[in-house]
C-alpha positions as CSV (number, residue, x, y, z in Angstrom):
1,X,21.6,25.7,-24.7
2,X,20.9,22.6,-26.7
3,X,19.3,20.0,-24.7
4,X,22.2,16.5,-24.6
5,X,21.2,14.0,-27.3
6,X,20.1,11.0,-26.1
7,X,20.3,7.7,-27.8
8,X,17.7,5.5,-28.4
9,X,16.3,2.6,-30.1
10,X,13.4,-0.4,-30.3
11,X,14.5,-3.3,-28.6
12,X,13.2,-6.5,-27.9
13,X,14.4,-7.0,-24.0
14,X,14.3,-10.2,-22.1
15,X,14.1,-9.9,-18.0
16,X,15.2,-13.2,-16.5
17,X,15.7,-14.6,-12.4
18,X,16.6,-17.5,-10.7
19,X,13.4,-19.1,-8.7
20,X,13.9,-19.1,-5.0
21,X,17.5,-18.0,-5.4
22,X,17.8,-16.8,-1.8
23,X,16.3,-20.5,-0.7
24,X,19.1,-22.0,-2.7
25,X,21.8,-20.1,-1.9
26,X,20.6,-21.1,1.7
27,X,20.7,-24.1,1.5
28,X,24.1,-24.9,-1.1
29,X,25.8,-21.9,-2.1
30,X,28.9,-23.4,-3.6
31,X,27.0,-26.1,-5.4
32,X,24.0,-23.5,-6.0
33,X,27.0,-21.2,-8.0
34,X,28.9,-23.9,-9.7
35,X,25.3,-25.4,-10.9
36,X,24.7,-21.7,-12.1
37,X,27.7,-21.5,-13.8
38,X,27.4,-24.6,-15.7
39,X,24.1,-23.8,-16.9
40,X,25.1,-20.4,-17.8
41,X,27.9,-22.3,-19.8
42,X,26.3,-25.6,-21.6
43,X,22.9,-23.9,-22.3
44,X,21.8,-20.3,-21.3
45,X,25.0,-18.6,-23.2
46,X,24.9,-20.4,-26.3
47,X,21.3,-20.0,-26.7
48,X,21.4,-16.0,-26.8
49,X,24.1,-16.2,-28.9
50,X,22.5,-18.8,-31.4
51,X,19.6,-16.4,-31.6
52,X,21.5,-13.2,-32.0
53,X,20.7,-12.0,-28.4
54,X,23.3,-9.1,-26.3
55,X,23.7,-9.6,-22.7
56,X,23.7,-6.3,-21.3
57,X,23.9,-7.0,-17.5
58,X,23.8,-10.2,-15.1
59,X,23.0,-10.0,-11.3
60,X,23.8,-12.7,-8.8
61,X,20.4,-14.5,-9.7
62,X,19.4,-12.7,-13.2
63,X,20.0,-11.5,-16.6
64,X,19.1,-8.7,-18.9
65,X,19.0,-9.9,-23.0
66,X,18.9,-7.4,-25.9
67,X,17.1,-9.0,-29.1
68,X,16.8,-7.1,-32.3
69,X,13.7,-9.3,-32.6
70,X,10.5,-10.3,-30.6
71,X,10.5,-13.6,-32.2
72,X,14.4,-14.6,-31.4
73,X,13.7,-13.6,-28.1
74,X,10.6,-15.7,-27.5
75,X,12.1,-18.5,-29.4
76,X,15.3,-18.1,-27.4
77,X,13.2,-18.4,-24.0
78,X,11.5,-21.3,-24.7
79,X,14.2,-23.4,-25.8
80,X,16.4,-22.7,-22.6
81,X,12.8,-23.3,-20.6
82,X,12.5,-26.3,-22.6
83,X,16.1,-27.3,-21.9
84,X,16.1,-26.6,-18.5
85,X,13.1,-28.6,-18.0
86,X,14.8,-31.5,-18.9
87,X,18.0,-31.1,-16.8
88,X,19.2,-33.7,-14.1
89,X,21.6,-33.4,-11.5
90,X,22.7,-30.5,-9.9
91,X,20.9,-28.0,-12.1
92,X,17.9,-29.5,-12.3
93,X,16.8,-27.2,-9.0
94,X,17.2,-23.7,-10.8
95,X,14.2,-22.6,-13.0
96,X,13.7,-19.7,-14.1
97,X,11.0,-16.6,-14.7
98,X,11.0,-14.9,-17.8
99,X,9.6,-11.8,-19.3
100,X,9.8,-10.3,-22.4
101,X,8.4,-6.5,-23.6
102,X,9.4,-4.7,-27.0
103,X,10.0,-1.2,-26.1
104,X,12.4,1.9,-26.8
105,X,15.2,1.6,-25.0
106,X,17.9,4.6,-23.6
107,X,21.7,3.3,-24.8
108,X,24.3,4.1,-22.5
109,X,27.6,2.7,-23.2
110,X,27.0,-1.2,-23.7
111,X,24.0,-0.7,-21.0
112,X,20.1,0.3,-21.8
113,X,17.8,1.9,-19.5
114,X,14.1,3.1,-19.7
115,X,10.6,1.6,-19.9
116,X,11.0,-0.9,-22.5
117,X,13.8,-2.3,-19.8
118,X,11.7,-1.8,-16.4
119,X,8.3,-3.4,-18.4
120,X,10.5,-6.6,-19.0
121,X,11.4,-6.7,-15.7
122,X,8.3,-6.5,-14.2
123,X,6.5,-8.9,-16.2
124,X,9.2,-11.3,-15.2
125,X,8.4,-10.6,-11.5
126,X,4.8,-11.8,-12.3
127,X,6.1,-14.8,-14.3
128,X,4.9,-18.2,-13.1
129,X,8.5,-20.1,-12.3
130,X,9.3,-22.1,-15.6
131,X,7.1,-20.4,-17.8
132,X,7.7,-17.3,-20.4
133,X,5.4,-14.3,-20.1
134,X,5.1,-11.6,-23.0
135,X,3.7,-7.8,-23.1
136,X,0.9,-6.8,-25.7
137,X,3.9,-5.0,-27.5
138,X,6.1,-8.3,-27.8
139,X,3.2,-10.7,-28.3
140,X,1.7,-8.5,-31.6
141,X,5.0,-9.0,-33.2
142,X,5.5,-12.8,-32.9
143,X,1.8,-13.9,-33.2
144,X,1.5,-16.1,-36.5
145,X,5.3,-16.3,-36.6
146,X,6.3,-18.7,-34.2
147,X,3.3,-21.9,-34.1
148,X,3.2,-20.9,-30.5
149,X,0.0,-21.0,-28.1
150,X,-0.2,-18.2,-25.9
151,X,-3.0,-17.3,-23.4
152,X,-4.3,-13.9,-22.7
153,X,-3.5,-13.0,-19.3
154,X,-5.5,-9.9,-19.2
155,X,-4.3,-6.5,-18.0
156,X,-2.3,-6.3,-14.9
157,X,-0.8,-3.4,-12.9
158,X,2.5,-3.8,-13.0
159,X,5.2,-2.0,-10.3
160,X,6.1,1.9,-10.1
161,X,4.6,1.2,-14.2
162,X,1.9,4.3,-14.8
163,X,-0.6,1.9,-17.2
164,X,-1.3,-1.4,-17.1
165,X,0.4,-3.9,-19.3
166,X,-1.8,-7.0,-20.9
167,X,0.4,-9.9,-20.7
168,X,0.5,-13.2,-22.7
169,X,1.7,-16.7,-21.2
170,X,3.1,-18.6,-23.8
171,X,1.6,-21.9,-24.4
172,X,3.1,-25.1,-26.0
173,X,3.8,-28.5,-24.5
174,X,7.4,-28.2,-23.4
175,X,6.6,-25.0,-21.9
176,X,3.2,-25.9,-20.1
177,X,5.0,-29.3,-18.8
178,X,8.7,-27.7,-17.3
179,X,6.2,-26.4,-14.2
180,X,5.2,-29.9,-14.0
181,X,7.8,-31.7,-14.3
182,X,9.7,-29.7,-11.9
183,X,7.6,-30.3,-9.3
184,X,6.5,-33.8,-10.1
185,X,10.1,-34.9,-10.3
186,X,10.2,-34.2,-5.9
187,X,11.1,-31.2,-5.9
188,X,8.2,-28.5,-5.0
189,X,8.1,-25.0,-6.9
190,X,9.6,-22.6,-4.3
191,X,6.6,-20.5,-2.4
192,X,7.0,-16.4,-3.9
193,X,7.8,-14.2,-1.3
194,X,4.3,-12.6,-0.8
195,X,1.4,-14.9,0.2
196,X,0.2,-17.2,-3.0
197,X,-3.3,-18.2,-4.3
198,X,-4.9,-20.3,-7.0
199,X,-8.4,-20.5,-7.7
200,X,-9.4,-23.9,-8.8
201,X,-11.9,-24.6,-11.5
202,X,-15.4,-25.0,-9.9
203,X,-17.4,-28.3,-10.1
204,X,-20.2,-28.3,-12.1
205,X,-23.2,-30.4,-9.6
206,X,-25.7,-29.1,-11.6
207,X,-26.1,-32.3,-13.7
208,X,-26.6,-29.6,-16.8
209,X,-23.6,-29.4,-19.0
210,X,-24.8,-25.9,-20.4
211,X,-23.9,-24.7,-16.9
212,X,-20.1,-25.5,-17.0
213,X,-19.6,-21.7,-19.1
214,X,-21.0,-20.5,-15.5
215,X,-18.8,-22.2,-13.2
216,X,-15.6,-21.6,-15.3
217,X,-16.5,-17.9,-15.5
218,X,-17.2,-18.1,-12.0
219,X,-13.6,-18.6,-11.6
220,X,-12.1,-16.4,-13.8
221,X,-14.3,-13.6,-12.2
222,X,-12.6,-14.5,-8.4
223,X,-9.2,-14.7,-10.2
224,X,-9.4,-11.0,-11.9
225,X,-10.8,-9.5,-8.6
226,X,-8.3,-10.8,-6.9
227,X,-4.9,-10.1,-9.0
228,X,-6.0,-6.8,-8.0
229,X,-4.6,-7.1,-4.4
230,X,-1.2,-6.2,-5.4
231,X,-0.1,-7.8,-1.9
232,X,-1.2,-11.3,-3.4
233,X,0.5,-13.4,-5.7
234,X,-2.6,-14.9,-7.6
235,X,-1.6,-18.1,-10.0
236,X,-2.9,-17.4,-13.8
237,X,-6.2,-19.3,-14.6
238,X,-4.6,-21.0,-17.9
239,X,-2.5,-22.7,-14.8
240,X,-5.4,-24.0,-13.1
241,X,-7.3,-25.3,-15.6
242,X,-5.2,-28.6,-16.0
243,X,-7.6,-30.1,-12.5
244,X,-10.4,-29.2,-14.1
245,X,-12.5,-32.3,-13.9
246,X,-10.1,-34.2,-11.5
247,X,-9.9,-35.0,-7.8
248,X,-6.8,-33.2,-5.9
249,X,-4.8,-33.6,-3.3
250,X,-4.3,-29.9,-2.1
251,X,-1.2,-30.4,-1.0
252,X,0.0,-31.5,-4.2
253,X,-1.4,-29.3,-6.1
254,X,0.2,-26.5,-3.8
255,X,3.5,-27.9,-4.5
256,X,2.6,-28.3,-8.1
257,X,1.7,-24.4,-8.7
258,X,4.0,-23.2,-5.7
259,X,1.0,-21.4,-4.0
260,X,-0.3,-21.3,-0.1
261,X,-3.5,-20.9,-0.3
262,X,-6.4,-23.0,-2.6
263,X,-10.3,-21.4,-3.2
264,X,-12.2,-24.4,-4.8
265,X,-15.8,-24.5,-5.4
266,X,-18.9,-25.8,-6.3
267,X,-21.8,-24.5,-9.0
268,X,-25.2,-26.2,-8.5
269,X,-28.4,-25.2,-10.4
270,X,-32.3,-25.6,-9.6
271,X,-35.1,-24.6,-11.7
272,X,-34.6,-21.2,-12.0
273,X,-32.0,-21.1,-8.9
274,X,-27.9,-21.1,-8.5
275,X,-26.2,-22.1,-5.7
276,X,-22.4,-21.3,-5.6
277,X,-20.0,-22.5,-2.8
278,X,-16.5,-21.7,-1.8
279,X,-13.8,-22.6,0.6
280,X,-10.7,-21.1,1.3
281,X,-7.9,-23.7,2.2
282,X,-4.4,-23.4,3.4
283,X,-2.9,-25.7,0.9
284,X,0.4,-26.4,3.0
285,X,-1.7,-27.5,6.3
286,X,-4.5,-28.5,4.9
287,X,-6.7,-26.2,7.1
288,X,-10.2,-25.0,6.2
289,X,-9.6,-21.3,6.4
290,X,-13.3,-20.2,5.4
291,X,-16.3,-21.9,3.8
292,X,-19.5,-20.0,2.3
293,X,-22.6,-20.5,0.0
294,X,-24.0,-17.8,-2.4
295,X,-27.8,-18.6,-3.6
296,X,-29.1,-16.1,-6.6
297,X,-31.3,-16.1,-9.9
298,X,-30.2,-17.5,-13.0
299,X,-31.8,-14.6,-14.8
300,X,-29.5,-12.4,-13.4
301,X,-26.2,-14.8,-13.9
302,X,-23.6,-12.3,-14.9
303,X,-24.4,-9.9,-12.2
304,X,-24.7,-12.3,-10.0
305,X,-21.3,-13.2,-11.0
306,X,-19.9,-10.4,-10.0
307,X,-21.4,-10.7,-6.9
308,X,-20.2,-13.9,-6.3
309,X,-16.5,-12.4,-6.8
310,X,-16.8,-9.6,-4.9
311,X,-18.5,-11.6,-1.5
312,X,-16.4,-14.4,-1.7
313,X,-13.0,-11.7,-2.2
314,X,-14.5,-9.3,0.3
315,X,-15.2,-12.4,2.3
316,X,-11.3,-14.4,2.3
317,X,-9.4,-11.2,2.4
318,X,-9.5,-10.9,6.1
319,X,-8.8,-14.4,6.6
320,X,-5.9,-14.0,4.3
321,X,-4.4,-11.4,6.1
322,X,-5.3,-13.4,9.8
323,X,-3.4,-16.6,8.2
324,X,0.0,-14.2,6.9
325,X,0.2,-12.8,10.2
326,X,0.2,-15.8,12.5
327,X,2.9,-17.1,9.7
328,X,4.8,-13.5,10.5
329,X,4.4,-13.5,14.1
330,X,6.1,-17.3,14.1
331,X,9.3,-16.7,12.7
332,X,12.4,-15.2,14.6
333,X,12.9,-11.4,14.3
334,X,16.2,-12.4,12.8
335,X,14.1,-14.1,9.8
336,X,11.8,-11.0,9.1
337,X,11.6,-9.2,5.9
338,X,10.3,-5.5,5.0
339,X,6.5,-7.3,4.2
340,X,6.9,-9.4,7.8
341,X,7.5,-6.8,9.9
342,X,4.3,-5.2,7.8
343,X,2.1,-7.8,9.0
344,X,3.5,-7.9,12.6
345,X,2.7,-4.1,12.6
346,X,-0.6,-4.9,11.0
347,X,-1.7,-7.2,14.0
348,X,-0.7,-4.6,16.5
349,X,-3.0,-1.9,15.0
350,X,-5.7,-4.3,14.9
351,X,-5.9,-4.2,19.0
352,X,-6.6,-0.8,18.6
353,X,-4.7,0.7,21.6
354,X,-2.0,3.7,21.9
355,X,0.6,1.1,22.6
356,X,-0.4,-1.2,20.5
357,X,-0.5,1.9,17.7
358,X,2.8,3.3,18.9
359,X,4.8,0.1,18.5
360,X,3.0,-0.8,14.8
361,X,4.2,2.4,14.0
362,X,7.7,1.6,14.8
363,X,7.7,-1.2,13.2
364,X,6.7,0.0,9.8
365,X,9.5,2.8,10.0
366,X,11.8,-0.5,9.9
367,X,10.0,-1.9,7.7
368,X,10.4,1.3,5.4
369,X,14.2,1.1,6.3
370,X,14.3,-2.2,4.5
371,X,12.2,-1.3,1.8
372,X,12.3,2.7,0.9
373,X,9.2,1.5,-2.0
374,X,7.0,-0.1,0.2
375,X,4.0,1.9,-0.3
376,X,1.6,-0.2,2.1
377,X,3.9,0.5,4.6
378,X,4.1,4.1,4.1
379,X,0.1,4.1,3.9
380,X,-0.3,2.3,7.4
381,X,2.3,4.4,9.3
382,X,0.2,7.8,7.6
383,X,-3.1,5.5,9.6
384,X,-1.0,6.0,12.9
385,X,-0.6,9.5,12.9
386,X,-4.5,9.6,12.2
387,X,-4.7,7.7,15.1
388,X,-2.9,9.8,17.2
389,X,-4.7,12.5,16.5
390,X,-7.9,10.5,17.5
391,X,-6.3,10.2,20.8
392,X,-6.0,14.0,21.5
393,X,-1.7,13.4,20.8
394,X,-0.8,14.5,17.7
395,X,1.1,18.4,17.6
396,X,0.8,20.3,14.6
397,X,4.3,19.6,14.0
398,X,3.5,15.9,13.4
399,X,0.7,16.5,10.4
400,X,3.7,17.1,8.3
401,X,5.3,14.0,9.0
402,X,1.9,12.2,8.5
403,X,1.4,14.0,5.0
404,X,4.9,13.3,4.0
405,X,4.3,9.3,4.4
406,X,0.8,9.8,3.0
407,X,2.7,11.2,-0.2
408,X,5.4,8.5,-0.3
409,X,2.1,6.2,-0.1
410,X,0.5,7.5,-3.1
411,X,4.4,7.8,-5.0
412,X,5.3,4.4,-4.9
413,X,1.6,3.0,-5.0
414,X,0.3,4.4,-7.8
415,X,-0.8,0.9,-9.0
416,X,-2.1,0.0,-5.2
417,X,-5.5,0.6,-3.9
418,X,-4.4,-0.1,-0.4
419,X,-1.7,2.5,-0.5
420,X,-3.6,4.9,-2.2
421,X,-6.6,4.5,0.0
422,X,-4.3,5.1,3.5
423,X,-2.3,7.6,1.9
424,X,-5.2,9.8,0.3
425,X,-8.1,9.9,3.0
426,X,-4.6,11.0,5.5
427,X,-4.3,13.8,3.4
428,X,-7.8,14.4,3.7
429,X,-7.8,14.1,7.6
430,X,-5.0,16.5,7.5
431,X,-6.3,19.0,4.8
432,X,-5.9,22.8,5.5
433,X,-7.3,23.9,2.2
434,X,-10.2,22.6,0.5
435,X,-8.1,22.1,-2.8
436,X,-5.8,19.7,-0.3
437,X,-8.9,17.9,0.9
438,X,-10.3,17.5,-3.0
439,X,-6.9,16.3,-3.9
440,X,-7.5,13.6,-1.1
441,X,-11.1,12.3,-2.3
442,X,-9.3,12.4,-5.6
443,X,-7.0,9.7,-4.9
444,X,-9.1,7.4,-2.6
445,X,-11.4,7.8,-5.7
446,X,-8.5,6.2,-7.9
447,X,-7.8,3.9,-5.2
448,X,-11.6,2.2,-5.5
449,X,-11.8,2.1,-9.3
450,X,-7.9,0.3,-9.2
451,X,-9.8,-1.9,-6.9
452,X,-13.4,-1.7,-6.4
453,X,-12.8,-5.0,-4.0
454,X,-11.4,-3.4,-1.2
455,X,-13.6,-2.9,1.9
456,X,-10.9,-0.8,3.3
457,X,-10.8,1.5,0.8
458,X,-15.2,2.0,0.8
459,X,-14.7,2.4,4.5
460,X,-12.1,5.4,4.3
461,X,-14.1,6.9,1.3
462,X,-17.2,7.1,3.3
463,X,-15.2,9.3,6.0
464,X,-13.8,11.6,3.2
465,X,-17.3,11.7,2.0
466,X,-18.3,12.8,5.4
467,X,-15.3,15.6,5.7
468,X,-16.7,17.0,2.2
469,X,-20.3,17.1,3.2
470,X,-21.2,14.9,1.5
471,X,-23.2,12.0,4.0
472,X,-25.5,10.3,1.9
473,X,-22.7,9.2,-0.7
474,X,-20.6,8.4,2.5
475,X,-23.3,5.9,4.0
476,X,-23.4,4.2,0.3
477,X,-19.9,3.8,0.3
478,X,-19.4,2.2,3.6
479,X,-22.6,0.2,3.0
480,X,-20.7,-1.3,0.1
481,X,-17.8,-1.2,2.6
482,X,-20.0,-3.7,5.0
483,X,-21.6,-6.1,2.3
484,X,-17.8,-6.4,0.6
485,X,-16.1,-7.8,4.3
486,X,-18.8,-8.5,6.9
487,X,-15.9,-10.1,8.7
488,X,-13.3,-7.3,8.9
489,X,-11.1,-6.6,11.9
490,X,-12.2,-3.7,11.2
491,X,-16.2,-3.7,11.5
492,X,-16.4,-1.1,14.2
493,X,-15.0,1.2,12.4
494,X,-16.9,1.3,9.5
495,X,-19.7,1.2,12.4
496,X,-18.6,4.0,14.1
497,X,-18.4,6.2,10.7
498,X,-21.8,5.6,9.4
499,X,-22.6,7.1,12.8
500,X,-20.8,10.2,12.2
501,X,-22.3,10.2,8.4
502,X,-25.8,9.8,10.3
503,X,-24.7,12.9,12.6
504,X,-23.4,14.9,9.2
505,X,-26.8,14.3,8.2
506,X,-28.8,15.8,11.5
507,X,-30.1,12.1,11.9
508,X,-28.7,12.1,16.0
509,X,-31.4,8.7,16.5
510,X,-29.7,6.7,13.8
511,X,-26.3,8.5,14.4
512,X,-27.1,7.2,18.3
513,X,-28.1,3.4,16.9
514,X,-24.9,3.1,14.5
515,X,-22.4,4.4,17.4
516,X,-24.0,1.5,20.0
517,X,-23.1,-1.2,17.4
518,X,-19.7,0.1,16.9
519,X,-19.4,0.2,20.7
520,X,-20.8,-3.3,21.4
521,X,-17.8,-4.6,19.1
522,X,-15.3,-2.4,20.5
523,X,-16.4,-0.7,23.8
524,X,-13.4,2.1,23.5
525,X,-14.0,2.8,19.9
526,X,-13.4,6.7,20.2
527,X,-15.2,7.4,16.8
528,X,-18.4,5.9,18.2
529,X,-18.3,7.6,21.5
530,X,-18.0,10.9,20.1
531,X,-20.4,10.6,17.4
532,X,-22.7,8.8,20.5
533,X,-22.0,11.7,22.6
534,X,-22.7,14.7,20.1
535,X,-25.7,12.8,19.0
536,X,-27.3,12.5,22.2
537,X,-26.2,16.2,23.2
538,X,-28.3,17.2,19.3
539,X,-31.7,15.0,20.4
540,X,-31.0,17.2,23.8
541,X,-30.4,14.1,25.5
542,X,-27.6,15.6,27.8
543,X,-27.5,13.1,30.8
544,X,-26.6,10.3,28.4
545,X,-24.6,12.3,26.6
546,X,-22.6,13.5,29.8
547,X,-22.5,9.4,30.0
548,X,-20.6,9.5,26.7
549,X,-18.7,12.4,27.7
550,X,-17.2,9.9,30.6
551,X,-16.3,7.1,28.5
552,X,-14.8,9.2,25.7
553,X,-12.6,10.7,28.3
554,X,-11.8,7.4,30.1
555,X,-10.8,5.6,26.5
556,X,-9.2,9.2,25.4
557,X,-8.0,11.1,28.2
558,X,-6.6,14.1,26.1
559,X,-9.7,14.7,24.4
560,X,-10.7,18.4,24.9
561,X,-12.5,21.0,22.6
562,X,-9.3,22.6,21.3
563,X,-8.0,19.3,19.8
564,X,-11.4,18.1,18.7
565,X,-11.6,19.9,15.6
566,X,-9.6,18.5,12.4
567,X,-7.8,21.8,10.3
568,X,-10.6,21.6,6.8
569,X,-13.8,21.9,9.3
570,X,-15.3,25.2,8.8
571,X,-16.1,27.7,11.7
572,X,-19.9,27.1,11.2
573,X,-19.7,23.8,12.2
574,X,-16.9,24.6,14.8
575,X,-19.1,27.2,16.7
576,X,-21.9,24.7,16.8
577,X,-20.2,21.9,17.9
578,X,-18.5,23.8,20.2
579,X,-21.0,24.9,22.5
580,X,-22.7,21.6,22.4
581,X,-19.3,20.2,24.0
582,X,-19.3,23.2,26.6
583,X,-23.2,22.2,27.4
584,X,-22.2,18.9,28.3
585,X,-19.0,19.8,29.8
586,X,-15.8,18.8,27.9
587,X,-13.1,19.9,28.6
588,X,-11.6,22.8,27.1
């Protein structure tokens, strides 16, 4: 049987939404639709139609254009930016976002479907409100054409899309001035729905003009590293650049781009010596969030650079996520979205209790009810079966429930590190073949080279590392781990493993050391009292160990030898450690 013909063609597709639609609606939904309507009427129509575009669909706060051509549809998108920019009344609240891919398109009826369509609407979800965004694909066939600017946005991973897409913001005065004149005219650019950052340009304080190339790739640096947290909405650097050389007023300039949070710094040079300062501000309170210096040789400037970016990431990402969950945990349950209840579920697994585990997890099924694509959720809630398991509670009927969330981690997070990180080292933990446990490292693997910034993601490498023999390459990766977020909730932890990497090894002394860190940071941290335990027990210490023993049972009161093994451990290593947990008495 002949496969069904399917209709194609190359399109040029325009993706367009309504700003802070929900916020409007709020506030005026009759005079929020009739505003809509009359813009749709006077300007947005009769543009498309001057320049020969199709609307295919409209939603409640969005529209999908067919162009036959990129440069129609470019031109077509910055005169209704233009025009809107220069609305009063009414209207003048609604801006819009607006993305624009050339792709081949699936025809169905008067609709179109496929990647050329879900590109558009993606790069319109990155969009900076007022502003028109292009794909590589769109931008190569209106260069030269237009006498439009644009700026290279660089590559960015894009939504449930497989490769990343280099995007293009166009540039020309009209454009550039609708974000301004938006906000300057009172009214403050809506903040997006995840939490928002802009990295300002860096002051030069070196008195050397020949070091201003450092400081503004210094910036652009921080900004790349961190558009790779997919859970942050990071403002382009061509956005920032317009303070260079001024004096701000945060909160102005957090109403200007629409962003919470502001990382300005400082580039100072001596003799042969660079000094580079940063500090992390909520923009909305004005509240110092985190401040640090970074000293290094000038010799080494680009490396040092990417040192720079990684400490100072490694080094706000914690405070970031301490900052969105105090926001979370003061609104009313009635307010919460899918990503709230995410960060109230986040809190509770930082206290690091069965409750406190047993009521995150809950929480991240709802949040999965609201959202069935949130991969980060899907990752975390994998993380509490782990947990469970750690605890001596987890049936072998339950590992199929954790590997089914780890796999709707890795299916919708194919462009996340986070989600790929939780959802591959649980397959890992869970692995009953060795295929299954390669398949894990695999992904955590992708998950560091999407995002080689993520502490997290070091941190559950070096345990796979560990579970494939491997525990040399696991203490490098959760030494990175450590220099990347010296501040992490989660310190202990990655504590706590290099003393299991250390006891991998046959090193029971450091293994010993490593485990009494952990435990000074978290005294019922039940990685770090076995590792202490079974390292003391190896040195044939086995009066402290029986002391371990005791406080591994108090903080884990189910631990015995016939759930201490994980399903990939081989029964060498079984037998061994096995009678070394009868010697000093475990339970069986």
């Amino acid at each position: 049987m002949a496969p069904e013909r399917v209709e194609r063609r190359l399109a040029a597709v325009l993706a367009a939404d309504v700003v802070g639609y929900s916020r409007l609606m709020g506030a005026d939904e009759l005079g929020t639709l009739a505003a809509m309507r009359e813009l749709r009427r006077s300007l947005v129509d009769p543009a498309i139609a001057a320049f020969k575009g199709r609307i295919v669909k409209t939603t409640g706060d969005g529209m999908l254009v067919e162009f036959a051509s990129a440069v129609d549809a470019v031109t077509c998108a910055i005169e209704v930016q233009t025009r809107m920019a220069e609305t009063d009344g009414p209207s003048r609240d609604i801006r819009l976002r607006i993305g624009i891919n050339i792709g081949d398109v699936i025809i169905d009826g008067d609709d179109i479907f496929g990647d050329g369509v879900n590109i558009a609407a993606r790069i319109e979800s990155e969009c900076e409100p007022g502003r028109v965004y292009l794909s590589a694909s769109a931008f190569e066939q209106v260069r030269g054409k237009t006498g439009l600017e644009f700026a290279d946005l660089g590559e960015r991973r894009l939504k449930n899309i497989e490769r990343p897409v280099r995007l293009y913001a166009v540039q020309t005065t009209a454009a550039s001035s609708a974000v301004a004149s938006y906000a300057g005219a009172g009214n403050p650019l809506p903040l997006p729905d995840k939490p928002s950052i802009a990295v300002l340009p860096f002051q030069n304080m070196s008195g050397d003009p020949e070091q201003e190339y450092f400081a503004d790739g210094m910036v652009e640096e921080i900004t790349t590293a961190l558009s790779r947290f997919n859970w942050l909405f990071v403002v382009a650097r061509t956005s920032t650049l317009l303070y260079k050389g001024r004096a701000v007023d945060v909160k102005q300039v957090s109403r200007e781009l629409g962003v919470r949070y502001l990382l300005e710094g400082s580039v100072r040079k001596a003799a042969n010596r660079v000094r580079i300062t940063g500090q992390l501000i909520d923009a909305t309170t004005g509240a110092h969030l985190w401040a640090d210096r970074f000293d290094g040789a000038l010799e080494n400037i680009f490396e040092l650079q990417d040192q720079v970016a990684a400490g100072v990431v490694g080094a706000i990402h914690p405070k970031l996520l301490a900052a969105e969950m105090a926001r979370a945990r003061r609104k009313a349950p009635t307010d919460l979205n899918a990503y709230d209840w995410f960060l109230r579920a986040s809190e509770l697994i930082y206290q690091w209790t069965e409750e406190s585990h047993e009521e995150a997890l809950r929480l991240l099924y709802r949040a999965i009810e609201l959202d069935p694509e949130y991969a980060q959720a899907y990752g975390f809630a994998s993380y509490c079966f782990v947990w469970r398991w750690t605890v001596g509670d987890l049936p072998d009927a339950e590992h199929d429930e954790a590997r089914r969330l780890a796999r709707m981690a890795i299916r919708y997070g194919r462009d996340d590190g986070f989600s790929l990180a939780w959802g591959g080292s649980t397959l890992a933990f869970f692995a009953r073949t060795a295929a299954e446990l390669k398949e894990g490292a695999d992904i955590v693997d992708q998950a560091l080279s999407l995002n080689p910034n993520l502490a997290r993601s070091w941190n559950l490498s070096g345990w796979v590392r560990i579970f494939l023999g491997q525990p040399d390459l696991a203490i490098e990766h959760l030494e990175r781990a450590m220099r990347l977020s010296p501040l992490d909730f989660a310190f202990h932890a990655m504590e706590a493993a290099m003393a299991n990497a250390h006891l991998a090894a046959g090193r029971y002394d450091e293994a010993a050391l490593w485990a009494e860190r952990s435990l000074r940071d978290q005294p019922n941290q039940g990685d770090a009292l076995a590792a202490l335990m079974l390292a003391k027990a190896g040195t044939g210490d086995l009066d402290n160990a029986r002391v371990a023993l005791k406080r591994l049972l108090e903080a884990r009161p189910r631990r015995r030898i016939s759930n201490f093994f994980l399903p990939y451990v081989t029964p060498e290593k079984r037998a061994r450690t096995t009678e070394l947990l009868r010697k000093i008495g475990m339970p069986e």
